[in-house]
C-alpha positions as CSV (number, residue, x, y, z in Angstrom):
1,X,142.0,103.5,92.2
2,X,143.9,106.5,93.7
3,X,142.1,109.4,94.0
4,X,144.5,112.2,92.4
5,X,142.9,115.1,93.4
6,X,139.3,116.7,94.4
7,X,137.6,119.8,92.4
8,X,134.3,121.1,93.2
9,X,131.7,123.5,90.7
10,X,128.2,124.4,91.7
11,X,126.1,126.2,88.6
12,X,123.8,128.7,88.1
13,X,120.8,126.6,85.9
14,X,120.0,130.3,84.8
15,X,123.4,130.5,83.2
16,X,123.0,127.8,81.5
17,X,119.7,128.1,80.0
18,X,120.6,131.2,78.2
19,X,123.7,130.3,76.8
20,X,122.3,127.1,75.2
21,X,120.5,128.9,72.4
22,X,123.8,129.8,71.3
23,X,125.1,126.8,69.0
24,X,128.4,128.5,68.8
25,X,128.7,127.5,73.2
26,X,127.4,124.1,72.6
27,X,130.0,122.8,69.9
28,X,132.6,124.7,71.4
29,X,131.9,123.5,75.4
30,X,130.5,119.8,74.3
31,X,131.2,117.1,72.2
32,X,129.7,115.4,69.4
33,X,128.7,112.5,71.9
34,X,127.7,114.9,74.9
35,X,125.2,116.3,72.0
36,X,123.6,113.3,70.3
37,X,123.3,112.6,74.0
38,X,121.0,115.7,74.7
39,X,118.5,114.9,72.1
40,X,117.2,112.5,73.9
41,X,117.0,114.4,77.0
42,X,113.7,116.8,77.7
43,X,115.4,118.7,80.4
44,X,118.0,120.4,78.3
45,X,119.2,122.8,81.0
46,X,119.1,120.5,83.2
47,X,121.6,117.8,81.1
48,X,124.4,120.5,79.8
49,X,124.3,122.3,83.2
50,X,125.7,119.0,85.2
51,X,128.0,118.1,82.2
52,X,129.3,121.4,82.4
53,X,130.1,121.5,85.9
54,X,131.5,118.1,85.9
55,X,133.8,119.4,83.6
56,X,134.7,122.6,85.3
57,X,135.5,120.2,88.6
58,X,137.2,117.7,86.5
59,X,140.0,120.5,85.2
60,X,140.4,121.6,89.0
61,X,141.1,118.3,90.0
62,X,143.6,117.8,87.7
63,X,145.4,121.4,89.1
64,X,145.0,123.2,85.7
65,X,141.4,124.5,84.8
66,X,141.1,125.3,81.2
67,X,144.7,126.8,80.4
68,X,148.1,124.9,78.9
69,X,145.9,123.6,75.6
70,X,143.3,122.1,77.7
71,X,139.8,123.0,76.6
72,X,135.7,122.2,77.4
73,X,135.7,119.6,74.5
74,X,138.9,117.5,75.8
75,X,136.6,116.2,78.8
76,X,133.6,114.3,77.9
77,X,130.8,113.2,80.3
78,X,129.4,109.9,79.0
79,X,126.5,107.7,80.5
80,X,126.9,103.9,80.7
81,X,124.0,101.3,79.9
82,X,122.4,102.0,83.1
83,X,122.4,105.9,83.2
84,X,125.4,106.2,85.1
85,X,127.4,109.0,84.0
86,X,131.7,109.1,83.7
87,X,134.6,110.7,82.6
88,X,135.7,109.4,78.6
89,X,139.2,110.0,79.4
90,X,140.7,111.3,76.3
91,X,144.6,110.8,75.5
92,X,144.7,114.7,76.3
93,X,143.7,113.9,79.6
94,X,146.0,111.0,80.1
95,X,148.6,112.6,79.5
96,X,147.9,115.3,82.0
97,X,147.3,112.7,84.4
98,X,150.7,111.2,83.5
99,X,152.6,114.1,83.5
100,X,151.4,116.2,86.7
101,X,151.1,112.9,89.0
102,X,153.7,110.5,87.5
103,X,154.9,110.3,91.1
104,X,151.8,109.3,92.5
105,X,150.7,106.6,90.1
106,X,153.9,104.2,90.2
């Protein structure tokens, strides 16, 4: 696997844990899986804070942050069966990948 680029976001748990009393922040930053996700989680600060940071990082690795149609909800951080969390790459995102680093991947 090629590493494409490298984006970095550190969070302020405070942040966070205000804004996630707003349900109008949670279904417009996470999606649907993301959330059924949390319910099982005690630590819900905790859970949307890192999701939300890996997706800030993930949209400055790719060279665009959220801008040209790409929004909070197109990048989902999963967890496989052993609690490891990843990227569900949506087609969204592979076409970003496609487009800005054709050159790279072939």
């Amino acid at each position: 696997m090629k590493t494409l680029g490298i984006g970095i976001d550190i969070i302020n748990n405070r942040r966070i844990r205000a804004l996630i009393n707003n349900k109008s922040f949670i279904d417009r930053t996470f999606g649907k899986s993301e959330i059924k996700l949390s319910k099982k989680t005690s630590n819900k600060t905790n859970y949307f804070a890192k999701r939300f940071a890996a997706k800030e990082s993930l949209a400055k690795s790719l060279g665009t942050g959220f801008r040209n149609d790409l929004n909070f909800k197109d990048i989902e951080i999963l967890n496989d069966n052993k609690g490891k969390p990843y990227y569900f790459k949506t087609k969204k995102i592979d076409n970003i990948i496609n487009k800005k680093f054709k050159k790279i991947i072939r």
